[in-house]
C-alpha positions as CSV (number, residue, x, y, z in Angstrom):
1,X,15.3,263.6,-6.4
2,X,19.1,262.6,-5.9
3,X,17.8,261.5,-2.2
4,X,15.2,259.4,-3.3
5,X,16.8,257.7,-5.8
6,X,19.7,256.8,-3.6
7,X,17.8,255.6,-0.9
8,X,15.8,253.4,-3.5
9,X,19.5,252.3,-5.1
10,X,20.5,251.2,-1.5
11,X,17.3,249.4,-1.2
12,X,17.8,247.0,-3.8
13,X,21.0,246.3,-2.9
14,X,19.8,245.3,1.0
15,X,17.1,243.2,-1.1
16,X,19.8,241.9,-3.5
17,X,21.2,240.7,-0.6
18,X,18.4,239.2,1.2
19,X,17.5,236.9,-2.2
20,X,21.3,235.9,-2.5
21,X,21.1,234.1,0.9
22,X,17.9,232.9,0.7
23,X,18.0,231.3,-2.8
24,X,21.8,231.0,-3.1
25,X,20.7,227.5,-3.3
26,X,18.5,227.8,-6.0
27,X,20.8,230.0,-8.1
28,X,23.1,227.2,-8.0
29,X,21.0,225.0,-9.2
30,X,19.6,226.8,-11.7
31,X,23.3,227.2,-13.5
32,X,23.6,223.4,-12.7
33,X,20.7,222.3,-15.4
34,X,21.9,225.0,-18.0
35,X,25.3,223.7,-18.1
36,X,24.5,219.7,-17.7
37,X,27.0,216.6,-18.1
38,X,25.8,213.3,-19.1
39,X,27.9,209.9,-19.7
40,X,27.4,207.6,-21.7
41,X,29.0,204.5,-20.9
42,X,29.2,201.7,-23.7
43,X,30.6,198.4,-24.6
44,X,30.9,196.7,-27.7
45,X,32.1,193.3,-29.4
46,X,32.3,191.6,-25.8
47,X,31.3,188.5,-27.7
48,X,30.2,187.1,-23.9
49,X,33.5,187.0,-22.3
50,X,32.3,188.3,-19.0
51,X,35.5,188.1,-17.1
52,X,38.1,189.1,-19.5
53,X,40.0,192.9,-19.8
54,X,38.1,194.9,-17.5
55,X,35.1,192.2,-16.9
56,X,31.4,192.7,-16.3
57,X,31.7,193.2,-12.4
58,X,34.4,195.7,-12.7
59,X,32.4,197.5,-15.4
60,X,29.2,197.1,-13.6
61,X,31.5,198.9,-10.5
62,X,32.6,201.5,-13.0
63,X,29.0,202.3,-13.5
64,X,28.1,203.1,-10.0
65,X,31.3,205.3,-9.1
66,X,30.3,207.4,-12.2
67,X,26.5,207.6,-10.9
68,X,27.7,208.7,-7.7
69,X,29.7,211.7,-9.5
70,X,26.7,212.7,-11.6
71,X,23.8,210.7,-11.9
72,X,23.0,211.8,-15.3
73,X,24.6,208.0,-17.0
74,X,23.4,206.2,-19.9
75,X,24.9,202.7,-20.7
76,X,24.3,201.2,-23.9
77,X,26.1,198.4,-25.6
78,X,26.4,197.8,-29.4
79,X,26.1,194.1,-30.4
80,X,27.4,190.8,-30.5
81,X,27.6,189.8,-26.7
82,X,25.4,187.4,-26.4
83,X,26.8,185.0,-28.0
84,X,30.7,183.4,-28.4
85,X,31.7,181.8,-25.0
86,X,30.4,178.6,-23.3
87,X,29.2,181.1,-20.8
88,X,26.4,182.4,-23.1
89,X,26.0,179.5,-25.4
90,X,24.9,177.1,-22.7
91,X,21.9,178.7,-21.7
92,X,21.4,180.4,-25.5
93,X,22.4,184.0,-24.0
94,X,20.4,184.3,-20.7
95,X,22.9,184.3,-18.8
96,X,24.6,187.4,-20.6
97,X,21.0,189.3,-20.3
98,X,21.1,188.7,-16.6
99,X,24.5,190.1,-16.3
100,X,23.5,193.3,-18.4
101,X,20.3,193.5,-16.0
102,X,22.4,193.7,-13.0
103,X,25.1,195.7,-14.7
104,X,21.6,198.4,-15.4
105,X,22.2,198.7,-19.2
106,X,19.5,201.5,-20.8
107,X,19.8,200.0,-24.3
108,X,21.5,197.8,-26.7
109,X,21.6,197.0,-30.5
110,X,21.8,193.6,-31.7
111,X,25.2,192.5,-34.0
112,X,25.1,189.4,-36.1
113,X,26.2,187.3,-33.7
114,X,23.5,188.4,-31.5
115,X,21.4,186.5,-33.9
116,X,23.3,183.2,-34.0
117,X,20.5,181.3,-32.0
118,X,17.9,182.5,-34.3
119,X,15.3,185.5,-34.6
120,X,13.1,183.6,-32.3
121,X,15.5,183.3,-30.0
122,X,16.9,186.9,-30.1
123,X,12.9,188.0,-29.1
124,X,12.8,185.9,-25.9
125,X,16.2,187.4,-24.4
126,X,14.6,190.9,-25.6
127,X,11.9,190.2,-23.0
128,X,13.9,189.1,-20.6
129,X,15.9,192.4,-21.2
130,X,15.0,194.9,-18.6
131,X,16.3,197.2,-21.2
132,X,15.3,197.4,-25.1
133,X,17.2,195.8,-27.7
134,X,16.5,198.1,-30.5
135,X,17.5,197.8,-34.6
136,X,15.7,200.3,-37.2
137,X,17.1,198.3,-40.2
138,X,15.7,194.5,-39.6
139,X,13.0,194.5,-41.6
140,X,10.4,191.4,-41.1
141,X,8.0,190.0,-44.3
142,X,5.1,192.9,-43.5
143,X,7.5,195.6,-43.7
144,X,7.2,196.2,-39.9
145,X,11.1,196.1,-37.5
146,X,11.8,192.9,-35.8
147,X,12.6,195.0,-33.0
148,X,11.9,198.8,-31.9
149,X,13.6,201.3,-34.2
150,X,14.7,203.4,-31.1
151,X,14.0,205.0,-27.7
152,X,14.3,208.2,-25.9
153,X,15.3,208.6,-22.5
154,X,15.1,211.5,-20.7
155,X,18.2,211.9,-18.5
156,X,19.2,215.6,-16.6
157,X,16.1,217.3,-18.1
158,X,17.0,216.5,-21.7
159,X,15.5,214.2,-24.0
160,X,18.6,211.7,-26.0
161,X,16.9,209.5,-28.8
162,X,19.0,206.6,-29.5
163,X,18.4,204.4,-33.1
164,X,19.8,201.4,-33.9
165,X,21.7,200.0,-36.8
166,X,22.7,196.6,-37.5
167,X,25.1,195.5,-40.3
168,X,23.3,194.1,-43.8
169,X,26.3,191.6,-43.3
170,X,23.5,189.7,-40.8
171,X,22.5,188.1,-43.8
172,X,25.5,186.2,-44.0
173,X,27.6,186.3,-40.9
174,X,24.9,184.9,-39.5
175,X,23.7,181.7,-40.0
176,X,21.1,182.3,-43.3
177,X,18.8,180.5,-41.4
178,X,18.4,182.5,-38.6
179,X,17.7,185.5,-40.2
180,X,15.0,184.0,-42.5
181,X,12.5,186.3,-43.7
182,X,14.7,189.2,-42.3
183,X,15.8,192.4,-44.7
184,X,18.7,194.6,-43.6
185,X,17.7,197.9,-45.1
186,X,20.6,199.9,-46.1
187,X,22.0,201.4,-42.9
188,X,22.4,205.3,-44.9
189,X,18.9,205.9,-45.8
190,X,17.1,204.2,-42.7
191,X,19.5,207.3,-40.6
192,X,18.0,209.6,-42.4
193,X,14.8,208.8,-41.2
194,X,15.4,208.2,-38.1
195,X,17.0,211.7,-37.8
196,X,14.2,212.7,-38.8
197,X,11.6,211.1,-36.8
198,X,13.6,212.1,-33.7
199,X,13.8,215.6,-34.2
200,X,10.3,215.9,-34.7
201,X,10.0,214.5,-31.0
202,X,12.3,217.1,-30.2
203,X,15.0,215.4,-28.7
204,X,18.2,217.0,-27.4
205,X,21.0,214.8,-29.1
206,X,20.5,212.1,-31.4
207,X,22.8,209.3,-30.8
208,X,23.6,206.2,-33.5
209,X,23.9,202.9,-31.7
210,X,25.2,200.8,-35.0
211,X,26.8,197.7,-35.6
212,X,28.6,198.2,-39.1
213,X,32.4,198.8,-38.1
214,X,34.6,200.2,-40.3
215,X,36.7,197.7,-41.7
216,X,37.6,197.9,-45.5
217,X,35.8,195.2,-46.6
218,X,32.6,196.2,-45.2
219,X,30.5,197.9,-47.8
220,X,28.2,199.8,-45.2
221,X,30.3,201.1,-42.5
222,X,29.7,203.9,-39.7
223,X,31.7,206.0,-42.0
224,X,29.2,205.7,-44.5
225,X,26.5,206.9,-42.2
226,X,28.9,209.5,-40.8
227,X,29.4,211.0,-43.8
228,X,26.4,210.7,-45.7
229,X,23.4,211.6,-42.8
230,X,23.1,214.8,-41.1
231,X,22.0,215.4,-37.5
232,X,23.6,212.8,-35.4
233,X,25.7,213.6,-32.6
234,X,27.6,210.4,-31.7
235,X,27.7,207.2,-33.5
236,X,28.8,204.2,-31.2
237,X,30.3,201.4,-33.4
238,X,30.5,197.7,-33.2
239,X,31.4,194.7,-35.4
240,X,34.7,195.7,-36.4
241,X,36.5,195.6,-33.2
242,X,37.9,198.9,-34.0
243,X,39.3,200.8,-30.7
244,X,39.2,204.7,-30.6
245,X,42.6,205.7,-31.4
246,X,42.3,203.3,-34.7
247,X,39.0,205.5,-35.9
248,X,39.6,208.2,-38.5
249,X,37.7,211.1,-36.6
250,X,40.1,214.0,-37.5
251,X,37.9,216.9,-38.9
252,X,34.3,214.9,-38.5
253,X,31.7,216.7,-36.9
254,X,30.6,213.6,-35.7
255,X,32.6,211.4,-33.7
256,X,32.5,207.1,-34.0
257,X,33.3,205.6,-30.6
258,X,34.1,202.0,-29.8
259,X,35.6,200.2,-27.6
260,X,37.4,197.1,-29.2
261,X,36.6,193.6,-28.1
262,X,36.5,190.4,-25.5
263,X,35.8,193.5,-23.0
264,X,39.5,194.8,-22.9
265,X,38.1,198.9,-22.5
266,X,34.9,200.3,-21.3
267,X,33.9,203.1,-23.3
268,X,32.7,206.6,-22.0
269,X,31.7,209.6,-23.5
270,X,30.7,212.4,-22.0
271,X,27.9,215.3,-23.4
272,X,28.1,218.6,-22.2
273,X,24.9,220.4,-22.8
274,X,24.6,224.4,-22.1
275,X,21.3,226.1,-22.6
276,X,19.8,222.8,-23.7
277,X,22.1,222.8,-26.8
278,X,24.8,220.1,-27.1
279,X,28.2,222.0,-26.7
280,X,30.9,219.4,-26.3
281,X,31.4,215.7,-27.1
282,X,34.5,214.2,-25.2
283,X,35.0,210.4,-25.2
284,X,37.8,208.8,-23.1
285,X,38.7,204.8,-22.9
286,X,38.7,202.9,-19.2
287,X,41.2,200.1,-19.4
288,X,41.9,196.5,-18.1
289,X,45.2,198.5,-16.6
290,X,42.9,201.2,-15.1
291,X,41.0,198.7,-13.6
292,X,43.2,196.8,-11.8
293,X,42.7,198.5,-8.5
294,X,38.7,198.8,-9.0
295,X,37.1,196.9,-6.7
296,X,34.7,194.3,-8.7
297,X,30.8,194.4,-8.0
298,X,29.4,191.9,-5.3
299,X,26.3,191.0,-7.5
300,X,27.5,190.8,-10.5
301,X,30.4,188.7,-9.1
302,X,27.5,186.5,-7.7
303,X,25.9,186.1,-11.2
304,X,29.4,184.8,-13.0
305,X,30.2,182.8,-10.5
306,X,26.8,181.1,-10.0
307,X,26.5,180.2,-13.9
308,X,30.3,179.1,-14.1
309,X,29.3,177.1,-11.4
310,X,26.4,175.6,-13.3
311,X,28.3,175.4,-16.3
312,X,30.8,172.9,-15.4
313,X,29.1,169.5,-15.2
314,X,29.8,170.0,-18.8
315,X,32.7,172.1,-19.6
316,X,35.2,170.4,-17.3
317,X,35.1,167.3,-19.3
318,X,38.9,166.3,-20.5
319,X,38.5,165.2,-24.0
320,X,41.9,164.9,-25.2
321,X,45.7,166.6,-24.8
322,X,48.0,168.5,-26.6
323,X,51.8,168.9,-26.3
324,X,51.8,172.3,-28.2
325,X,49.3,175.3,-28.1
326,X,47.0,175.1,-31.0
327,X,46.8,178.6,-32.6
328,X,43.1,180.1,-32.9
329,X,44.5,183.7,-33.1
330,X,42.1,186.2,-35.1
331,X,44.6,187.4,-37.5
332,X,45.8,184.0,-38.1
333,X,43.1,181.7,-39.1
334,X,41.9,184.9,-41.5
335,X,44.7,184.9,-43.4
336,X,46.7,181.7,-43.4
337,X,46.5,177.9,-42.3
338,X,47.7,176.9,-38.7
339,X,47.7,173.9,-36.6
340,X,44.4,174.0,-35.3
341,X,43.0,175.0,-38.6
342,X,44.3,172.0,-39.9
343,X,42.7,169.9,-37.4
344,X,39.6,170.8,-37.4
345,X,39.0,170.7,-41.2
346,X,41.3,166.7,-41.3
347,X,38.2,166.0,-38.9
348,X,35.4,167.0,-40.7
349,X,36.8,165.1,-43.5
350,X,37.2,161.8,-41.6
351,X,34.0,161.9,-40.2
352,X,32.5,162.8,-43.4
353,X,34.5,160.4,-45.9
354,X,33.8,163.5,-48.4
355,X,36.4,164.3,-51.4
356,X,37.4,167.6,-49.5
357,X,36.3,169.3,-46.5
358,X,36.2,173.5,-46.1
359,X,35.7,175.5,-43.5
360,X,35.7,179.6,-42.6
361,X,38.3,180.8,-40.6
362,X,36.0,183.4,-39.3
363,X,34.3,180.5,-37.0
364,X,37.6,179.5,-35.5
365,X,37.5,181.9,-32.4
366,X,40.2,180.6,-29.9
367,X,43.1,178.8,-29.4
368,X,44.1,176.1,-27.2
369,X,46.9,175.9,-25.0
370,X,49.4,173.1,-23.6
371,X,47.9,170.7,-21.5
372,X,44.6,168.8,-20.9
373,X,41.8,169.8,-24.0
374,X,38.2,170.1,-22.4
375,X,34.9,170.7,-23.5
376,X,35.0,174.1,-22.5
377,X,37.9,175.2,-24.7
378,X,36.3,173.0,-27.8
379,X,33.3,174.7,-27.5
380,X,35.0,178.0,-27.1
381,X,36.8,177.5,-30.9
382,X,33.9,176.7,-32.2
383,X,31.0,178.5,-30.4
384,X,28.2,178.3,-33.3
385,X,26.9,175.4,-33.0
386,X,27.6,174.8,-36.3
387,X,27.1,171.0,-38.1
388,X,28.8,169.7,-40.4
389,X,27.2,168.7,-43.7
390,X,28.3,166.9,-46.8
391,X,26.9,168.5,-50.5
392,X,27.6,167.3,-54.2
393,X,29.6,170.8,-56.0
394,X,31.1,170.7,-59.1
395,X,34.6,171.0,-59.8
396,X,33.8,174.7,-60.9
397,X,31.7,175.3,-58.0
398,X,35.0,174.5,-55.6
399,X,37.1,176.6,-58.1
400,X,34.9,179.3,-57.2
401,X,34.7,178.4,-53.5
402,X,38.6,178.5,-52.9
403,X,38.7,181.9,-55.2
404,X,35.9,183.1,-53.1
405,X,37.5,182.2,-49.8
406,X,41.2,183.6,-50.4
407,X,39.9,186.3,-52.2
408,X,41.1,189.0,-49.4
409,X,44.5,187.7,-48.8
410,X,46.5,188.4,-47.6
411,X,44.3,190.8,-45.5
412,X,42.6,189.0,-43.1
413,X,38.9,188.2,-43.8
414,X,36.2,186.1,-42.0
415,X,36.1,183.7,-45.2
416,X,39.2,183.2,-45.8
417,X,38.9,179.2,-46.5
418,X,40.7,176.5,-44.4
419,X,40.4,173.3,-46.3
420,X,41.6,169.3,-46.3
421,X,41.8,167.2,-49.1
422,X,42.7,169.9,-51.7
423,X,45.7,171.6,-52.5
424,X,45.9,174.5,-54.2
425,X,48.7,177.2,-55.2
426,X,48.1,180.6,-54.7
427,X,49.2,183.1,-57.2
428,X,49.7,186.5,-56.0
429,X,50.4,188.4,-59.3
430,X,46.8,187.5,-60.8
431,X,44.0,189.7,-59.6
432,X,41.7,188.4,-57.7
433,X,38.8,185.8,-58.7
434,X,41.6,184.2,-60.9
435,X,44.5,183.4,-58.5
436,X,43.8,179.8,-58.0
437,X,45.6,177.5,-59.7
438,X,46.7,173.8,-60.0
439,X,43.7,172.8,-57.4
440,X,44.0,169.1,-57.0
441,X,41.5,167.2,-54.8
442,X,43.5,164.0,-53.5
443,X,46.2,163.6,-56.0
444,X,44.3,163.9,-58.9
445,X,43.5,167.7,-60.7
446,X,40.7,168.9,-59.9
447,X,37.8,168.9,-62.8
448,X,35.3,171.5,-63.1
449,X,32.6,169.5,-64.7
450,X,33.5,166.4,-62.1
451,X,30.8,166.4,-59.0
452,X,32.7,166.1,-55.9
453,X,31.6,165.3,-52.1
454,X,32.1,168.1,-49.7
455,X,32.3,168.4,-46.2
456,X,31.7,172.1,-44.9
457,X,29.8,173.9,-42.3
458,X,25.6,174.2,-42.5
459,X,26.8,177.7,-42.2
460,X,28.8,178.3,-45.5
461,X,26.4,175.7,-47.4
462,X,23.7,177.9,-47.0
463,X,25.7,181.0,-48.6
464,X,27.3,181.9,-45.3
465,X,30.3,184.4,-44.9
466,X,29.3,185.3,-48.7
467,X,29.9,181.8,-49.7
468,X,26.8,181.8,-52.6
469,X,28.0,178.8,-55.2
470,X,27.3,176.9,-51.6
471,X,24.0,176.9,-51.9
472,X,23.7,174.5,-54.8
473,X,24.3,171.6,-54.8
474,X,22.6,168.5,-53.3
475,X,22.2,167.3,-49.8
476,X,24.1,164.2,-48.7
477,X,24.4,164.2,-45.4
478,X,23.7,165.9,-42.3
479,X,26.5,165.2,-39.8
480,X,26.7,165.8,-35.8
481,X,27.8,169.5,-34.5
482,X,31.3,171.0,-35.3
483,X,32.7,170.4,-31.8
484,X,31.3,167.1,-31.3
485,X,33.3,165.8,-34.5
486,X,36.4,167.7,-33.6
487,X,36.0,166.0,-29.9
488,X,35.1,162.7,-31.4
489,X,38.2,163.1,-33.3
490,X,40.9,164.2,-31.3
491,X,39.7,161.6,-29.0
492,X,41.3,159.0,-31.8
493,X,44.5,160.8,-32.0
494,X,47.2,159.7,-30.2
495,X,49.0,163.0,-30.6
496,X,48.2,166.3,-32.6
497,X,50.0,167.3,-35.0
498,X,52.4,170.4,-34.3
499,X,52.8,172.2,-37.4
500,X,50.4,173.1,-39.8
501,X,50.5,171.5,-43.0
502,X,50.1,173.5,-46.0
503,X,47.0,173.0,-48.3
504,X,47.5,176.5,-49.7
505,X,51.2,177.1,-51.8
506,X,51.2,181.4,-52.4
507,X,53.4,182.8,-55.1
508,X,54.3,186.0,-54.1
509,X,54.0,189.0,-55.8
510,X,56.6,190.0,-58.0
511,X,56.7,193.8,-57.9
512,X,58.2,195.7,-61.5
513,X,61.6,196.6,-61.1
514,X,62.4,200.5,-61.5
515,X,64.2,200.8,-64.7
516,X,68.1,201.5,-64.0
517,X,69.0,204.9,-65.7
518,X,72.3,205.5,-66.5
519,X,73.9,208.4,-65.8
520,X,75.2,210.1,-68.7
521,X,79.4,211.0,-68.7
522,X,82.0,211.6,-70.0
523,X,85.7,209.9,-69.9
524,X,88.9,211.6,-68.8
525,X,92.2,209.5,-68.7
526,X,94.2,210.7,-66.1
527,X,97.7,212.0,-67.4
528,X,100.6,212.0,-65.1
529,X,101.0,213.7,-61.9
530,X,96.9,214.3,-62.2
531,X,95.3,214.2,-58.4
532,X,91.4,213.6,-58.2
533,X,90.9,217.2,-56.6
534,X,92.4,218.5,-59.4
535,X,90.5,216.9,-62.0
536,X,87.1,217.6,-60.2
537,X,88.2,220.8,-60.5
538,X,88.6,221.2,-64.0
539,X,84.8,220.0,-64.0
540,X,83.1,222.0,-61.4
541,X,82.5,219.1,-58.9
542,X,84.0,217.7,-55.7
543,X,86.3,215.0,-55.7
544,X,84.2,213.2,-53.2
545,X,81.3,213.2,-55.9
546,X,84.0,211.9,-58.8
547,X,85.1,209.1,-56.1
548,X,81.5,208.3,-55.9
549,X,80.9,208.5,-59.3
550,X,83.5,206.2,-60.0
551,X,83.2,203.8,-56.7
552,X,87.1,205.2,-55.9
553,X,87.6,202.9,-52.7
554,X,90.8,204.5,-52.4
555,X,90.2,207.9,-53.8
556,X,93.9,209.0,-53.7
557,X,95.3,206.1,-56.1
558,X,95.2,207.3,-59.2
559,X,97.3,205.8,-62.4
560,X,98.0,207.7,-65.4
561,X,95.8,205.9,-68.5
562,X,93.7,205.6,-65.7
563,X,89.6,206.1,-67.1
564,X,87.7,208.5,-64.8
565,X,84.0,209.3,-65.4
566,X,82.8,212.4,-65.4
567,X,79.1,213.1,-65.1
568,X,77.5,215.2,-67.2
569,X,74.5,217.4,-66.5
């Protein structure tokens, strides 16, 4: 029995043997699927500068390295990049959609910038997207999505569902108009169903491909979805810019990924699967610096450099010239006048002839530097497309506007108001809604049952950036387009102005002083021959506390009569 049993041991060892070497191979693979990788590569926020940080063609190059490692790659993007930059606003965003064809994107989700040429618009570059555009929240008139809620690709063997999310903020950080029609459902409760109708497709990992940011004076940010929906695996954020080490993911089971802006990082993230069950989420951030030495991608190259080509017949155009750089910068139009600011609101009032003129920071996007001013770098400022318009608003309808528009500061926020012909103080120490005071329009004070002419954007007097006493009022005049009156304009100027000049006076805060307690004490007069050790002493303290007590600058001079206070505990 022994015999027989060992012979039939050392068989399946020989056989063993035999099936290692002749599906070794097989073995491997087999391990290979149950432990699976995949990447997910995604951009955010680019707002259509295809050449800037690490640039389309080095991110399209990016791309194929990591498809060579492991083929198992997803790229997505997360909104607004179709729209910002001459580049896209020429041919209304086709020429960003070609990019992202050649670049081989699987999926994107439209931001509210994405909608600046309109919902119409926003369709026709979906169908020219060899990859879906996808939103679960835009809800058109017969309760159907504009676009498809979400899609499921099937990358290593596993099925990922990806929804999209775009921020309720559409409404008005878009042009009104374009979004006519168009309900943002609230981002929370249209997860939940997705979740939902994704797991009953049993899908792998659920990803969240949102545009809400996290910004503090968003109202429905990832965050929100984060911590309020169950079942998601990633979200991937736009809209506030945010980069990954300025998101709060400490102690979150789910991790928010973005990427910043203008294209300065590329995303990645990678998914480690085992069994078919998601194990591990790992994100890490490819930089302009760690780009520097990649090689850029031929086609893509081709692409930018065939449309920049096209481009400028019209954006080369000198219009004007400027012995100072004109300041455009984010943070600074948000929260406080500048040069440029100034400029572009003293044009719309002198092509307008209206009582005041008022603008939104949030639509300055760029500044200008030294030299020659073209059309390119005027359309860059103001890439909206935006006209100006003239309206009739009572004097309590611009009360409201200029409480509406500094209502944030001094944080920075999209609305913050740049204005000409009114000046206004500022006064910190009121709470908001009720800072402005002593508003005067020209020289005279302003009068809230007085109707006033004023210039502003077709943007804000249709309720944009949350401007809603906008819409009243009645129509005037419709003017020419934002960058053709500030062209038209600096053309007449035989220099620009260097400084900005202050509409806005701000009274600062005065913070409550600390009330000064006084210590109590008691007084010893020092007797003859007394030394300050020696009186300390007496007291239980150090002389270095009684010389500090007292401000002693020369602790060691004492005279007798002398007062010395003693503090008492």
């Amino acid at each position: 029995m022994f015999t027989r049993s060992r012979k039939l041991f050392s068989l399946l060892i020989v056989l063993s043997m035999v099936f290692g070497l002749v599906f070794g191979s097989v073995t491997s693979i087999y391990a290979d699927e149950n432990s699976i990788t995949i990447t997910i590569v995604h951009t955010n926020d680019t707002h259509s500068r295809v050449e800037s940080g690490v640039g389309f063609a080095k991110v399209a190059a990016k791309i194929k390295e990591l498809k060579e490692e492991n083929s198992n790659v997803l790229v997505v993007d997360a909104g607004d990049t179709l729209h910002g930059q001459p580049f896209a606003t020429i041919s209304k965003g086709e020429s960003i959609i070609k990019i992202m064809n050649a670049v081989g994107y699987d999926v994107m989700t439209p931001g509210n910038h994405d909608f600046n040429y309109g919902q119409e618009r926003l369709l026709e570059l979906a169908k020219y997207a060899e990859f879906p555009i996808i939103s679960a929240n835009v809800i058109k008139q017969d309760g159907n999505t504009l676009l498809e809620p979400y899609v499921i690709k099937e990358v290593g063997g596993l099925k990922i569902g990806i929804f999209g999310l775009s921020t309720p903020e559409t409404a008005y950080k878009t042009n009104p108009k374009n979004v006519e029609g168009l309900t943002f459902e609230n981002p929370v409760e249209v997860a939940k169903k997705m979740v939902e109708e994704l797991k009953a497709k049993d899908v792998d990992a659920i990803i969240a491909l949102v545009h809400l940011g996290i910004d503090k004076e968003t109202k429905d940010t990832s965050y929100l979805v984060r911590d309020n929906v169950e079942g998601i695996d990633l979200i991937i954020d736009g809209h506030s810019h945010s980069t990954l080490d300025t998101i709060d993911n400490e102690g979150k089971d789910i991790i928010i990924v973005s990427t910043g802006e203008y294209n300065n990082n590329l995303g990645m993230v990678n998914l480690t699967f085992v069994d078919g069950e998601l194990k591990d989420v790992e994100p890490s951030v490819f930089s302009s610096e760690d780009a520097v030495e990649l090689e850029a991608d031929p086609e893509v190259s081709a692409i930018i450099g065939e449309v920049n080509e096209k481009n400028k017949e019209i954006t080369s155009v000198v219009v004007g010239k400027t012995d100072v750089v004109l300041d455009g910068v984010r943070e600074h139009v948000r929260a406080g006048e500048t040069n440029l600011s100034n400029l572009i609101t003293d044009a719309m009032l002198a092509v307008s002839g209206a009582d005041m003129a008022i603008t939104n920071g949030g639509g300055i996007r760029a500044s200008i530097d030294v030299g020659d001013i073209t059309m390119e770098e005027i359309i860059t400022v103001l890439p909206f497309g935006n006209y100006v318009v003239v309206k009739e608003y009572t004097g309590a309808q611009i009360l409201a506007a200029l409480e509406h528009g500094t209502a944030n500061y001094p944080e920075p926020a999209g609305a913050f108001a740049q204005v000409a012909g009114v000046t206004f103080v500022l006064d910190l120490n009121e709470e908001a809604g009720k800072r402005v005071k002593d508003v005067k329009i020209g020289d005279e004070p302003l009068d809230l049952d007085k109707t006033y002419k004023v210039a502003t954007n077709d943007f804000m007097a249709v309720g944009g950036d949350d401007y809603t006493m906008l819409k009243e009022g009645n129509l005037v005049v419709e003017l020419p387009a934002l960058d053709e009156v500030l062209i038209e304009y600096v053309k007449g100027l035989e220099s620009i102005p260097a400084e900005a000049r202050p509409r806005m006076t701000v009274i600062e805060k005065v913070e409550a002083e600390e009330p000064v307690v006084e210590a109590a004490a008691e007084t010893y007069i020092v007797n003859p021959g007394d030394v300050l050790w020696r009186i300390a002493e007496k007291f239980g303290l150090t002389w270095e506390k009684l010389a500090e007590f007292n401000g002693l600058k020369n602790p060691h001079l004492l005279f007798p009569g002398q007062k010395i206070l003693v503090p008492v505990n």
